[in-house]
VMD Tcl script that builds the backbone (N, CA, C; Angstrom):
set m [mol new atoms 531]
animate dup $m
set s [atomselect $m all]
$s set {name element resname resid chain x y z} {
  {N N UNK 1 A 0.846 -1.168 0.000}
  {CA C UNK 1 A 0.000 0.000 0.000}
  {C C UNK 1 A 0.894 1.234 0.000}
  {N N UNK 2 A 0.607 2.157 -0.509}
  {CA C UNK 2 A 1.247 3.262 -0.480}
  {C C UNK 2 A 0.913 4.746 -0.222}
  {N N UNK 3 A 1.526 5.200 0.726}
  {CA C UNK 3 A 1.596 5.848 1.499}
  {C C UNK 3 A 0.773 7.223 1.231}
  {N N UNK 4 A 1.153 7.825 0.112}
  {CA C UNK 4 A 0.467 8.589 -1.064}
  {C C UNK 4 A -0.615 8.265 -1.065}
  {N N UNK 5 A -1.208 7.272 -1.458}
  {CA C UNK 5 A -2.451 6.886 -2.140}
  {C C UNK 5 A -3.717 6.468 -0.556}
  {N N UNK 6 A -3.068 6.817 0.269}
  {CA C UNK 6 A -4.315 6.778 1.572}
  {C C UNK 6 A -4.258 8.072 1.830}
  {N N UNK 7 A -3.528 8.928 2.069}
  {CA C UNK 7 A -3.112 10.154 2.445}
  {C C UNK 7 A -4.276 10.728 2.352}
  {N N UNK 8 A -5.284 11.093 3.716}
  {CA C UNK 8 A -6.522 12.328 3.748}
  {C C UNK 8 A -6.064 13.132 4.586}
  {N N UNK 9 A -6.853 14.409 4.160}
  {CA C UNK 9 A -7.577 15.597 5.019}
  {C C UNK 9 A -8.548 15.215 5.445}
  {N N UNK 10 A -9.193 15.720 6.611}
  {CA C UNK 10 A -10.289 15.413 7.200}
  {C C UNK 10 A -10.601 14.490 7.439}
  {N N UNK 11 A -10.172 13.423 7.661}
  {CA C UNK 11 A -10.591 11.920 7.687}
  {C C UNK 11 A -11.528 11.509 8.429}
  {N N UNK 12 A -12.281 10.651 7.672}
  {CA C UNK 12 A -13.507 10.474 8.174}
  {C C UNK 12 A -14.463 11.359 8.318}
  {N N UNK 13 A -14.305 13.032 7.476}
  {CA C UNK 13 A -15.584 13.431 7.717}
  {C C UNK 13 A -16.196 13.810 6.341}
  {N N UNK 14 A -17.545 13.958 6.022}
  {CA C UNK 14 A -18.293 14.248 4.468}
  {C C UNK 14 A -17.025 14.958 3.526}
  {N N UNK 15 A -16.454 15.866 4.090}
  {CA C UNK 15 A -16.009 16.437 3.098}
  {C C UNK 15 A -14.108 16.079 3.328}
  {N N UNK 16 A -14.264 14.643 3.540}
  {CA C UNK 16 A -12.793 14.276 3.033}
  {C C UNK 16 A -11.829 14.554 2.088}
  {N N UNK 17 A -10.724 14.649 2.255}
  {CA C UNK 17 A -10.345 15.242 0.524}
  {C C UNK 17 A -8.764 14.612 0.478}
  {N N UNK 18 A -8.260 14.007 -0.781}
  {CA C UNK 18 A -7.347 13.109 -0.954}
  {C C UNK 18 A -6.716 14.046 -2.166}
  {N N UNK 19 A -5.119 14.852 -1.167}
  {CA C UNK 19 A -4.402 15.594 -1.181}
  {C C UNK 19 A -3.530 14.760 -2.829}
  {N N UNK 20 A -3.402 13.680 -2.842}
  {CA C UNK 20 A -2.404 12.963 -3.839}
  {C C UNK 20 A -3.193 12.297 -4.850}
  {N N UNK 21 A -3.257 12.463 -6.469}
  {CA C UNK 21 A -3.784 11.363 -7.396}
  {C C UNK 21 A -2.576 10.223 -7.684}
  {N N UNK 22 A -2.409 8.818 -6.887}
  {CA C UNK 22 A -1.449 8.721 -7.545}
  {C C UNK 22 A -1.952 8.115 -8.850}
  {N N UNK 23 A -0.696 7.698 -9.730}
  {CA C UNK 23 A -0.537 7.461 -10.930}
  {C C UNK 23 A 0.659 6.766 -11.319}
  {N N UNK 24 A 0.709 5.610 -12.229}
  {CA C UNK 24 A 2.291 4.840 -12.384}
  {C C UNK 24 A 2.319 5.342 -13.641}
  {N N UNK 25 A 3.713 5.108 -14.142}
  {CA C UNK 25 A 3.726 5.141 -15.893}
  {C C UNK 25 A 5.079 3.884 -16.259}
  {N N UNK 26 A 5.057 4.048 -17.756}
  {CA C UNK 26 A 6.112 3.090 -18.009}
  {C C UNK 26 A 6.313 4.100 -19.515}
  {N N UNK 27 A 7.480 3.407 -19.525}
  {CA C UNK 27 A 8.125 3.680 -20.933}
  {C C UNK 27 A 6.965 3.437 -21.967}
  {N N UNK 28 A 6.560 2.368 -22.239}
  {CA C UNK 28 A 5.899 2.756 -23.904}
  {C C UNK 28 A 4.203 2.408 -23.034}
  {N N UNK 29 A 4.080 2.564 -21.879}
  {CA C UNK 29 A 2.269 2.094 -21.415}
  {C C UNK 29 A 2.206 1.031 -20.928}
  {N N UNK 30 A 2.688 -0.103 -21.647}
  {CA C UNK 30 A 2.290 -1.370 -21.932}
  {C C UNK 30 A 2.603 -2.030 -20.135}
  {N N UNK 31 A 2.148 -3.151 -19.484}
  {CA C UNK 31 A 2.591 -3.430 -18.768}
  {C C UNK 31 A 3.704 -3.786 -17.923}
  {N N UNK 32 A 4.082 -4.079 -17.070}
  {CA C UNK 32 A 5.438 -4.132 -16.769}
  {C C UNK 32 A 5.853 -5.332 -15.399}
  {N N UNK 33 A 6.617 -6.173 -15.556}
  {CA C UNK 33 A 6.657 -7.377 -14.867}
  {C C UNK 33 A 7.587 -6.974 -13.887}
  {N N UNK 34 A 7.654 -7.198 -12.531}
  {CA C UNK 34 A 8.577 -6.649 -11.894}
  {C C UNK 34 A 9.408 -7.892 -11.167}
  {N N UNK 35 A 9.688 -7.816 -10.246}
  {CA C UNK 35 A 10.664 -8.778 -9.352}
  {C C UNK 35 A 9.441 -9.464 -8.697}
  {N N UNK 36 A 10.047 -11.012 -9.151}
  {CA C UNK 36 A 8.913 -12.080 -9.142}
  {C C UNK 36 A 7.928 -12.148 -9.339}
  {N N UNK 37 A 7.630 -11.717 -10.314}
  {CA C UNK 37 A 6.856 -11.412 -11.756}
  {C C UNK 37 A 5.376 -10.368 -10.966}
  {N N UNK 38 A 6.090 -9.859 -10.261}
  {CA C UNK 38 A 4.489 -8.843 -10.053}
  {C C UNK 38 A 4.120 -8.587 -11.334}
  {N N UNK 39 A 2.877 -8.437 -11.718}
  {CA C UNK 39 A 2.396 -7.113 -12.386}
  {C C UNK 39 A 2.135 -5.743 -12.394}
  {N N UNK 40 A 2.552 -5.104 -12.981}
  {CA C UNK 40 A 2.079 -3.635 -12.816}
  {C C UNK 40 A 1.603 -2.832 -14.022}
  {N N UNK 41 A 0.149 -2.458 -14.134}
  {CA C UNK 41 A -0.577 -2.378 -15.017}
  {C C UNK 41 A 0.228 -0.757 -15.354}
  {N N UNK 42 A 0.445 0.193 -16.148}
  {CA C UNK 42 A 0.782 1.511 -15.947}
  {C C UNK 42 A -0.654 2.460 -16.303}
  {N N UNK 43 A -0.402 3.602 -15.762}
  {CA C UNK 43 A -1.606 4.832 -16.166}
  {C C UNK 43 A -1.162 4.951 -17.611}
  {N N UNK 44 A -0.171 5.287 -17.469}
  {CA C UNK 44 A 0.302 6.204 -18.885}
  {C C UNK 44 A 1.733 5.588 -19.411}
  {N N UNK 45 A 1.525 6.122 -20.910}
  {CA C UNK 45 A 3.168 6.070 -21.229}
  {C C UNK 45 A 4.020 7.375 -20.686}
  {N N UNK 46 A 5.506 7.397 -21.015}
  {CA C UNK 46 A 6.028 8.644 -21.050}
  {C C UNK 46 A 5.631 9.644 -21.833}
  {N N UNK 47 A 5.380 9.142 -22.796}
  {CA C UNK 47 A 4.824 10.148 -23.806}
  {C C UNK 47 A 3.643 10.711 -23.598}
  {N N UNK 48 A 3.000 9.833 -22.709}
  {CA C UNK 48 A 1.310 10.635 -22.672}
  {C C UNK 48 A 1.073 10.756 -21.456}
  {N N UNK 49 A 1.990 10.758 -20.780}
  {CA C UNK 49 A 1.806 11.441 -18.941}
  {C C UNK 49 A 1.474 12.801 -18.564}
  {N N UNK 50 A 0.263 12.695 -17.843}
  {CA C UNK 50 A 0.438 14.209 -17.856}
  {C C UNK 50 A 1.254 14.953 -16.624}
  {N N UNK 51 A 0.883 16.848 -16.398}
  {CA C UNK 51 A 2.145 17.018 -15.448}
  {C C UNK 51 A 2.197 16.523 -14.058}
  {N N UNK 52 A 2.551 16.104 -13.107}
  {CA C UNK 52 A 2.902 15.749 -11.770}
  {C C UNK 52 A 3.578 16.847 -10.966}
  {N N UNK 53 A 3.217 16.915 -9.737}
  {CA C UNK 53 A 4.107 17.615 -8.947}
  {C C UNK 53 A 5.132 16.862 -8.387}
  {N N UNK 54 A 5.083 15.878 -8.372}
  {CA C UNK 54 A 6.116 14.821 -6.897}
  {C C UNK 54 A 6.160 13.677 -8.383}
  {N N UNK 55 A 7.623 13.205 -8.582}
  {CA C UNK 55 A 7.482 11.841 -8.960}
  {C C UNK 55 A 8.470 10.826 -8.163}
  {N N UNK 56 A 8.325 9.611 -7.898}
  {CA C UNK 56 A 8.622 8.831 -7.234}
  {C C UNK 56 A 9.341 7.498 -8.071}
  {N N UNK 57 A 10.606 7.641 -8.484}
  {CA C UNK 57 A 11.915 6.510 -9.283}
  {C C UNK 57 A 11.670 5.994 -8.746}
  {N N UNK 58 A 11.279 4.436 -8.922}
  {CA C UNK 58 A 11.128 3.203 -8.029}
  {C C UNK 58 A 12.941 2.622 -8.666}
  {N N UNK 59 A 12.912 1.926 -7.927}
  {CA C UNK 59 A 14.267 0.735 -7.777}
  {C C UNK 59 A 14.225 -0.421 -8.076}
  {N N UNK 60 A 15.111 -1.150 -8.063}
  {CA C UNK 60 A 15.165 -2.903 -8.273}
  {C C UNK 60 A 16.457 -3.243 -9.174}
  {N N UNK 61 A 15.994 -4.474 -9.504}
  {CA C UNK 61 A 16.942 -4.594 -9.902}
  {C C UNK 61 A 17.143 -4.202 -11.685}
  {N N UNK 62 A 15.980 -4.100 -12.050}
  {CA C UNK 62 A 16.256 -3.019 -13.319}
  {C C UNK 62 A 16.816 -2.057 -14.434}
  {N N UNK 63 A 16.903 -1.114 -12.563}
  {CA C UNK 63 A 17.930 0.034 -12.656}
  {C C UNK 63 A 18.838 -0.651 -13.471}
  {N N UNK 64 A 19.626 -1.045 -13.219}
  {CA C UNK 64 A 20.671 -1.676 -13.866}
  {C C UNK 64 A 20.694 -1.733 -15.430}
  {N N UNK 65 A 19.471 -1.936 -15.896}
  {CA C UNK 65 A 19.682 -2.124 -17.559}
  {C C UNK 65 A 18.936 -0.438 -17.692}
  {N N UNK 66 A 18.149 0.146 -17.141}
  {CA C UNK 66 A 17.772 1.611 -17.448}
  {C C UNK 66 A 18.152 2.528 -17.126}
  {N N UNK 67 A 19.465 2.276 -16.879}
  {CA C UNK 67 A 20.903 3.849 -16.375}
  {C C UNK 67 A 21.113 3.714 -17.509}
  {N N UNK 68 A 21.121 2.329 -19.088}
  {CA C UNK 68 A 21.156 3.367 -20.234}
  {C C UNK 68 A 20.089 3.623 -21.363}
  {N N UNK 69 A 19.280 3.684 -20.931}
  {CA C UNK 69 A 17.857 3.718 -21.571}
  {C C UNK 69 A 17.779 5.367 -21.666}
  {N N UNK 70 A 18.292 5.899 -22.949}
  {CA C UNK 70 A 18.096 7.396 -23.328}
  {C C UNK 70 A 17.119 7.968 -23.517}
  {N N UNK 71 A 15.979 7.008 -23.780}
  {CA C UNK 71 A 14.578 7.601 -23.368}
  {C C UNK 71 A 13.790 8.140 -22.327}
  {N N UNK 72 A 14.148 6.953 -21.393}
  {CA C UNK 72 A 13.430 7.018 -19.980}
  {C C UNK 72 A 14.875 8.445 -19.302}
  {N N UNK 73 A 15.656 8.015 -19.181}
  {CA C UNK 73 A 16.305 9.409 -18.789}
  {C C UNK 73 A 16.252 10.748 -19.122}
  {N N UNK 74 A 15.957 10.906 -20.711}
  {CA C UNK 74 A 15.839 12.268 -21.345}
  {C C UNK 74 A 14.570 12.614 -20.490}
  {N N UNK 75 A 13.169 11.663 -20.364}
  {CA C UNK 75 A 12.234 11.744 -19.549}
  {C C UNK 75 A 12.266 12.728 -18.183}
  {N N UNK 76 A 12.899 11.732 -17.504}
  {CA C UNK 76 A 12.896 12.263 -16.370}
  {C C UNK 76 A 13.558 13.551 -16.170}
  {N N UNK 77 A 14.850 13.689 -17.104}
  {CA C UNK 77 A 15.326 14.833 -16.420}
  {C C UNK 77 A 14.319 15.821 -17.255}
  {N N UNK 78 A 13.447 15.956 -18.456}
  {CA C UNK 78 A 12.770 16.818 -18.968}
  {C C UNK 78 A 11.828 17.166 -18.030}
  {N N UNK 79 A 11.357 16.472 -16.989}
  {CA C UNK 79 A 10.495 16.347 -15.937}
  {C C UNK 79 A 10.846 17.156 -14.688}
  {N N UNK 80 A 11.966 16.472 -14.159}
  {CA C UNK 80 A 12.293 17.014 -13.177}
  {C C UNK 80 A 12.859 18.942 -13.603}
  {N N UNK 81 A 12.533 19.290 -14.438}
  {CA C UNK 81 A 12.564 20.779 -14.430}
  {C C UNK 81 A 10.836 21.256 -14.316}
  {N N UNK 82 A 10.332 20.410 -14.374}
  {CA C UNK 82 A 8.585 20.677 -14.528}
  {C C UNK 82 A 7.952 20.553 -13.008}
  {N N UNK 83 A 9.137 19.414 -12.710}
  {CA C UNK 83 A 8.229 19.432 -11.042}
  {C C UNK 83 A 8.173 19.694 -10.095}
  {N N UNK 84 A 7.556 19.790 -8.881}
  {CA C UNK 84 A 7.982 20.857 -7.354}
  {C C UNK 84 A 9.082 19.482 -6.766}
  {N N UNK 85 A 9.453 18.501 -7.152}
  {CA C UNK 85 A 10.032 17.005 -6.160}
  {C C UNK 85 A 10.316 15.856 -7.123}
  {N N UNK 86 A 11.183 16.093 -7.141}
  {CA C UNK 86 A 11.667 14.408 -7.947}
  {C C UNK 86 A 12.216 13.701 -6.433}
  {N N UNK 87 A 11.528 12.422 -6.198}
  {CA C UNK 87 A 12.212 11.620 -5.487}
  {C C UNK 87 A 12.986 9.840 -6.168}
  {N N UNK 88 A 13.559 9.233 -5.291}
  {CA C UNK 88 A 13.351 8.114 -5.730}
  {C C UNK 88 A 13.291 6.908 -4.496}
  {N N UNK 89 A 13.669 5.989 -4.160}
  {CA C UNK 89 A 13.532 4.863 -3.850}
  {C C UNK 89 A 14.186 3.526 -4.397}
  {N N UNK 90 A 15.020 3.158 -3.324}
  {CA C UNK 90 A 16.378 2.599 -3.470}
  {C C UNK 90 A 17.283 2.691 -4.611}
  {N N UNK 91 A 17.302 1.733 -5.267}
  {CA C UNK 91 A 18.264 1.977 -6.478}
  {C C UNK 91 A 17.609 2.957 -7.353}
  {N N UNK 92 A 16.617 3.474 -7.425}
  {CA C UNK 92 A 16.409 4.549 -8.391}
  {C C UNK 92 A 17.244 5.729 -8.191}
  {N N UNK 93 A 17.758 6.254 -7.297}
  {CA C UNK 93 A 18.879 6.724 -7.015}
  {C C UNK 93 A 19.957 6.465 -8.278}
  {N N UNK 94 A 20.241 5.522 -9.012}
  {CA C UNK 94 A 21.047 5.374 -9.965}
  {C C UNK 94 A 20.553 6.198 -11.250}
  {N N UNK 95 A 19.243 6.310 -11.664}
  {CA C UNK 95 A 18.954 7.135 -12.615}
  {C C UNK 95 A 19.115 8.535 -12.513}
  {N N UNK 96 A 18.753 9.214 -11.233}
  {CA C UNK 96 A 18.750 10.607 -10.998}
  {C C UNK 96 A 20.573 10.521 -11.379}
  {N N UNK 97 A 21.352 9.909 -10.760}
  {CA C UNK 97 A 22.232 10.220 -10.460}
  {C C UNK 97 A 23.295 9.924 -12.239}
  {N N UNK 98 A 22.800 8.939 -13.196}
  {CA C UNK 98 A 22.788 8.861 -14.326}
  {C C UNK 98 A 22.941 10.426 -14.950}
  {N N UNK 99 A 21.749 11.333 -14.919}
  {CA C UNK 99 A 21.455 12.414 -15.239}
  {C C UNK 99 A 22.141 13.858 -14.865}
  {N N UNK 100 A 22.961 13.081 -14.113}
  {CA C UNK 100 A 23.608 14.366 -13.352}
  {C C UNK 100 A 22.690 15.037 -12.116}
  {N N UNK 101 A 21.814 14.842 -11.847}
  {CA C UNK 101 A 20.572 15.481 -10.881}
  {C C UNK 101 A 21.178 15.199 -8.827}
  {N N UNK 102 A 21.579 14.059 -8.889}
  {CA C UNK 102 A 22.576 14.639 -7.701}
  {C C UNK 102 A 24.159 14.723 -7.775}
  {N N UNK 103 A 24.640 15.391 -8.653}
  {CA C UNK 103 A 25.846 15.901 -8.642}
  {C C UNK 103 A 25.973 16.950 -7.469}
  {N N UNK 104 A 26.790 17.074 -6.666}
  {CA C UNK 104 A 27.518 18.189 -5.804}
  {C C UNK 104 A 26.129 17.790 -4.250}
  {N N UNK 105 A 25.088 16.685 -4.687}
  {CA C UNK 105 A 24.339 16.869 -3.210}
  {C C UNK 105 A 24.823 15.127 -2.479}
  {N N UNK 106 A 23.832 15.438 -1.589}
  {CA C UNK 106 A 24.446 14.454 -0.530}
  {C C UNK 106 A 23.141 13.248 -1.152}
  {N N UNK 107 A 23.131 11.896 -1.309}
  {CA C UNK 107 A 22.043 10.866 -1.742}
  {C C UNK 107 A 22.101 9.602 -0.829}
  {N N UNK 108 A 20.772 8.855 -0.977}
  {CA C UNK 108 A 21.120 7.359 -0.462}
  {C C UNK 108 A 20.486 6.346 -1.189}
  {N N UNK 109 A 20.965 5.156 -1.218}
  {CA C UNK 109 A 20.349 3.841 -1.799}
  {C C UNK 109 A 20.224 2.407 -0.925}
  {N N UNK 110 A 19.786 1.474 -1.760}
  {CA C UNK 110 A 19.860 0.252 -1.054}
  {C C UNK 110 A 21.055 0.569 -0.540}
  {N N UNK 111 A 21.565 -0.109 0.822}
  {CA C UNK 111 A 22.826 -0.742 1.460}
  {C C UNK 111 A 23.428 -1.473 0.560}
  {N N UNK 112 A 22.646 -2.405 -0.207}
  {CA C UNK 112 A 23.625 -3.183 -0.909}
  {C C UNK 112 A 24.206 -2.642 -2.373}
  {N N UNK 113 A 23.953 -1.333 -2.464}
  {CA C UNK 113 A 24.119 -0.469 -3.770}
  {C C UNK 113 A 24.904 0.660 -3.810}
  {N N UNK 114 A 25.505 0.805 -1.917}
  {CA C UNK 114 A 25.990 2.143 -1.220}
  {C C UNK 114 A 27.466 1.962 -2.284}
  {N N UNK 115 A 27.931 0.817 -2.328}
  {CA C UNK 115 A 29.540 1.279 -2.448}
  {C C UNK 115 A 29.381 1.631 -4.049}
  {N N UNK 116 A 28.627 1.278 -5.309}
  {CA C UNK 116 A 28.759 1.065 -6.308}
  {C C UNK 116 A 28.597 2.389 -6.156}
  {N N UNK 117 A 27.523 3.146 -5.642}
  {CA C UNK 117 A 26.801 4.521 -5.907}
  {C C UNK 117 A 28.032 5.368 -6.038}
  {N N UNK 118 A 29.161 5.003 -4.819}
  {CA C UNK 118 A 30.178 6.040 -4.665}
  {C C UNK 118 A 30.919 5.825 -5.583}
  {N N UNK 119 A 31.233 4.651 -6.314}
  {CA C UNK 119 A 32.773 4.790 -6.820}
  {C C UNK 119 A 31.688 5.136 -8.637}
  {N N UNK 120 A 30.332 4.926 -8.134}
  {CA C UNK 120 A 30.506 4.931 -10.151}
  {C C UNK 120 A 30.160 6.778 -9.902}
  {N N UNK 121 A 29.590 7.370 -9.249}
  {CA C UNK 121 A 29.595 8.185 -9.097}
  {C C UNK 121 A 30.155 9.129 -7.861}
  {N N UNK 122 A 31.391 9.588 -7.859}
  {CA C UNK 122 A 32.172 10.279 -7.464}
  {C C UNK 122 A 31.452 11.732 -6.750}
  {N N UNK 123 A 30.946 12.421 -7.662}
  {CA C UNK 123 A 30.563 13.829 -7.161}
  {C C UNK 123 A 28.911 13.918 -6.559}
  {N N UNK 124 A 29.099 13.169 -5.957}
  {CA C UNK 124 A 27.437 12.735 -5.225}
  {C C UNK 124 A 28.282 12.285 -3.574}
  {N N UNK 125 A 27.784 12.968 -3.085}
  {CA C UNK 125 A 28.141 12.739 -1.002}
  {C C UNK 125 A 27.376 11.454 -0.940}
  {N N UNK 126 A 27.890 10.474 -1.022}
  {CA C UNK 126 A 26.794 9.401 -0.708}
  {C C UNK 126 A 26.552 8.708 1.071}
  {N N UNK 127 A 25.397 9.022 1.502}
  {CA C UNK 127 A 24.837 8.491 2.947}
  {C C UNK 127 A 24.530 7.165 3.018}
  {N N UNK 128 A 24.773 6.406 3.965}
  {CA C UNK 128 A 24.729 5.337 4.449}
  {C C UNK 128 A 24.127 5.347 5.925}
  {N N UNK 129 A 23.308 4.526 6.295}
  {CA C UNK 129 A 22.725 4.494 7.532}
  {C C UNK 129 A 21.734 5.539 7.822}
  {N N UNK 130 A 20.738 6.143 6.871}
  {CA C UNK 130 A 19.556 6.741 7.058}
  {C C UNK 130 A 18.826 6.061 5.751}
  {N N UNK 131 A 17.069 6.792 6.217}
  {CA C UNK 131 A 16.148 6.200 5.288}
  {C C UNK 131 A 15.953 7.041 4.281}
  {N N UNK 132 A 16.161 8.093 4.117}
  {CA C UNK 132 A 16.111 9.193 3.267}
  {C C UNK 132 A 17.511 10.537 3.239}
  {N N UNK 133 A 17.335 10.760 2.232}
  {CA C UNK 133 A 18.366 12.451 2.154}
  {C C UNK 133 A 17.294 13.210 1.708}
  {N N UNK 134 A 16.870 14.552 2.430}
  {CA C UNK 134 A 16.398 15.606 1.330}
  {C C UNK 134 A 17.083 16.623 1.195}
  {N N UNK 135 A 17.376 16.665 -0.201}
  {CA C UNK 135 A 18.201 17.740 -0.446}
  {C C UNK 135 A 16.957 18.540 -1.438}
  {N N UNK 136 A 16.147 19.069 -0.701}
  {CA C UNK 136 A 15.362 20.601 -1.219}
  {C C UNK 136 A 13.676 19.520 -2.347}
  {N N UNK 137 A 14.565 19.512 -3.414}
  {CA C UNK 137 A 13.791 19.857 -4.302}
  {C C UNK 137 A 13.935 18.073 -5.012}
  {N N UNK 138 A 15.216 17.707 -4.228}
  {CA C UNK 138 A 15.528 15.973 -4.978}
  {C C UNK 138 A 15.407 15.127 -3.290}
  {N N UNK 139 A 14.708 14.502 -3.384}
  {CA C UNK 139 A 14.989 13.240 -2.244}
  {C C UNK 139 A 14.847 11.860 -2.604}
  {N N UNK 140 A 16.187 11.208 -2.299}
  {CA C UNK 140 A 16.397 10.082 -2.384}
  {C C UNK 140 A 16.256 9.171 -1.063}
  {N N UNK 141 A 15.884 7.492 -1.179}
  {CA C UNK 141 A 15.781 7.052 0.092}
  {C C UNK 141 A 16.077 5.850 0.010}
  {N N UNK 142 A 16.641 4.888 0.658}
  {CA C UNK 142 A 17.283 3.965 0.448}
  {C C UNK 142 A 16.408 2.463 0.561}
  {N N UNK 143 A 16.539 1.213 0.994}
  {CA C UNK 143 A 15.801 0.343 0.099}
  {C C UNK 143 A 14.247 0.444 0.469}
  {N N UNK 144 A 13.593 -0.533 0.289}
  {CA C UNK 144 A 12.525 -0.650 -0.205}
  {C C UNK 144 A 11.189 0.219 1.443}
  {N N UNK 145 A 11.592 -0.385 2.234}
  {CA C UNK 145 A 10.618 0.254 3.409}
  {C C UNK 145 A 11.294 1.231 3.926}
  {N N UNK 146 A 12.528 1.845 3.452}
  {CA C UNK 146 A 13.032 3.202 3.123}
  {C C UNK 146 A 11.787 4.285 2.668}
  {N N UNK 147 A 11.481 3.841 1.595}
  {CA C UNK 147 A 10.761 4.412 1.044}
  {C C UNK 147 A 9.472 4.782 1.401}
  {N N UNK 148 A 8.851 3.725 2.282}
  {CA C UNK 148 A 7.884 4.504 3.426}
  {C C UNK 148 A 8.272 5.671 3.990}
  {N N UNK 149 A 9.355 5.794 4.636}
  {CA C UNK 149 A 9.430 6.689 5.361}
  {C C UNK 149 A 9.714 7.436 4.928}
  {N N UNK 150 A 10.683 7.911 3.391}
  {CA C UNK 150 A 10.311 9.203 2.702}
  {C C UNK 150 A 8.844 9.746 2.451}
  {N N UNK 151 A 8.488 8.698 1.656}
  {CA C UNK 151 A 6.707 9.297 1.458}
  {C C UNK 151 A 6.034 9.739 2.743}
  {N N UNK 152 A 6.334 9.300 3.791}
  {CA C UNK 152 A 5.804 10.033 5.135}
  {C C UNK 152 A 6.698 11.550 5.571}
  {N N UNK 153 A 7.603 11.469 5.251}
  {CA C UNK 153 A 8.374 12.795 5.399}
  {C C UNK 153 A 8.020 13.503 3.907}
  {N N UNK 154 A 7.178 13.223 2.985}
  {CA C UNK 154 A 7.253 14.376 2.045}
  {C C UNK 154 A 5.808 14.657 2.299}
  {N N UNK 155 A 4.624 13.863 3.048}
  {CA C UNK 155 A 3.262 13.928 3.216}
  {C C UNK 155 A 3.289 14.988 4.349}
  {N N UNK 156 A 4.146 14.978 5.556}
  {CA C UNK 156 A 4.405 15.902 6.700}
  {C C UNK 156 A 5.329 17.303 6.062}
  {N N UNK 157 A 5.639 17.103 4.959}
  {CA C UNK 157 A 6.736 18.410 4.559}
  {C C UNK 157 A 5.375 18.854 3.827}
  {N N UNK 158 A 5.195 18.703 3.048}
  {CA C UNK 158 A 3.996 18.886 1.874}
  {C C UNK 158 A 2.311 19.623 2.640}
  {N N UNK 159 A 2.123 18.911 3.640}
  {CA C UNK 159 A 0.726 19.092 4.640}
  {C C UNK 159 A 0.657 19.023 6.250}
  {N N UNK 160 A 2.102 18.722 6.350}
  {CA C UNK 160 A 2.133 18.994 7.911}
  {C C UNK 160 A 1.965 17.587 8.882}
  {N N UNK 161 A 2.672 18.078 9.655}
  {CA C UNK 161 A 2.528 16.869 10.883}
  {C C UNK 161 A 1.647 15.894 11.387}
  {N N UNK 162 A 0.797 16.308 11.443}
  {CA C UNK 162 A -0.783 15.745 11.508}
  {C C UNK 162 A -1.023 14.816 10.298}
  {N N UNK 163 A -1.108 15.306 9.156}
  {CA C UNK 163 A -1.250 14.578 8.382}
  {C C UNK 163 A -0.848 13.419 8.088}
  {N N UNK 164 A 1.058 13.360 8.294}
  {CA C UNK 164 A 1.763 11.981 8.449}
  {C C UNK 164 A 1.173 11.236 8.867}
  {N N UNK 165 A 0.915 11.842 10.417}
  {CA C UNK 165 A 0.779 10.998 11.664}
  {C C UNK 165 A -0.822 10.280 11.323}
  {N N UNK 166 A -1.788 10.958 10.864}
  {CA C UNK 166 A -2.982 10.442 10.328}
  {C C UNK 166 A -3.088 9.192 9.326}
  {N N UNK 167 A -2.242 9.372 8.009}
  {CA C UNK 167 A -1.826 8.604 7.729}
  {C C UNK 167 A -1.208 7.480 7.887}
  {N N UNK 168 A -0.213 7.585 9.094}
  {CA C UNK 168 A 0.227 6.575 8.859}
  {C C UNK 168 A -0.664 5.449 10.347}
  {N N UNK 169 A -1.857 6.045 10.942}
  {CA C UNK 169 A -2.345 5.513 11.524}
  {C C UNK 169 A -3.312 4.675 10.935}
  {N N UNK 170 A -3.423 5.270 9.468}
  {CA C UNK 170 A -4.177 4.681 8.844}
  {C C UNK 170 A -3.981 3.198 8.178}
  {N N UNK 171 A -2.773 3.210 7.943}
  {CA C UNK 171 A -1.527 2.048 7.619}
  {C C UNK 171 A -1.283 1.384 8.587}
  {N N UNK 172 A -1.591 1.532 10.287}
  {CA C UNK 172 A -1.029 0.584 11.002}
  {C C UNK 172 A 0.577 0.671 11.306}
  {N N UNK 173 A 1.419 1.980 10.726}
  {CA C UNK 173 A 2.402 1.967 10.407}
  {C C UNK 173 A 2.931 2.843 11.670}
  {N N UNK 174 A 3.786 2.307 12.841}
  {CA C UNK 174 A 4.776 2.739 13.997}
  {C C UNK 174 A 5.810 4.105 12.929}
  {N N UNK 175 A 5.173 5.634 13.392}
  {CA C UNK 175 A 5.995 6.874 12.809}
  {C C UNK 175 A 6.127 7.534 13.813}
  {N N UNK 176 A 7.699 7.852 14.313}
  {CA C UNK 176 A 8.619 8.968 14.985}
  {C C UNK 176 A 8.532 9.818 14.101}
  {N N UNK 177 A 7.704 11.173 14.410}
  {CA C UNK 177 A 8.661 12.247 14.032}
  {C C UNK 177 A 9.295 13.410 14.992}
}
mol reanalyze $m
mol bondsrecalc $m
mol representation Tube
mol addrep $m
């Protein structure tokens, strides 16, 4: 479940209101098989996405063949000048960082992706031992229930404290902030 996609105002009363549309996409639409064969149906292609404020690089093991996919990168970085937040989530961290998009900031990834991050990319501060970096306008977060806890720190940055905390009561989900 994701974190985004429960996220209310007012909860529980008539005039509830659900702050986030989410939305997936893929390269050409078509579906997309993930690690151990999930499915994941997409909204849109790249080409026919419309604008977003927040997008969210998922990870896996993937990344790996789409750090050179000149499509999906020209994408994103054409994007990330359009949007208030590019984030990602574990190894997606490798695409931003593909693009040049954390050059000169501080980032994080899977643990098991920390050392590659540094040596293939040099001019990126790379963090180890937190669930997230935000650096402003890019946040990266490291593996997979990492990524909870960014989306709860961009739901509390985005709408405030309460809101997290609402949320993530809604999830069942134990949040320090």
């Amino acid at each position: 479940m994701n974190a985004f996609s429960v996220t209310t105002l007012h909860y529980g009363q008539p005039e509830e209101y659900q702050p986030f549309q989410v939305s997936t996409i893929s390269e050409s639409g078509k579906m997309v098989t993930a690690t151990n064969g999930l499915k994941i149906v997409p909204d849109y292609s790249i080409s026919h996405a419309p604008h977003f404020d927040l997008i969210v690089i998922p990870g896996g093991m993937g990344t790996r063949k789409e750090v050179g996919n000149e499509a999906l990168l020209r994408w994103i970085g054409e994007r990330n000048e359009q949007v208030s937040w590019m984030t990602s989530v574990c190894t997606g961290a490798f695409l931003l960082a593909q693009i040049g998009l954390l050059d000169g900031k501080s980032a994080t990834t899977h643990w098991l992706s920390i050392d590659r991050l540094r040596a293939q990319y040099p001019e990126i501060t790379v963090r180890d031992g937190v669930k997230f970096v935000d650096e402003d306008k890019i946040v990266t977060s490291a593996g997979i229930s990492a990524g909870i806890h960014m989306a709860f720190h961009m739901v509390e940055r985005l709408l405030g404290k309460q809101a997290a905390l609402n949320t993530a009561k809604i999830m069942e989900f134990d949040l320090e902030l």
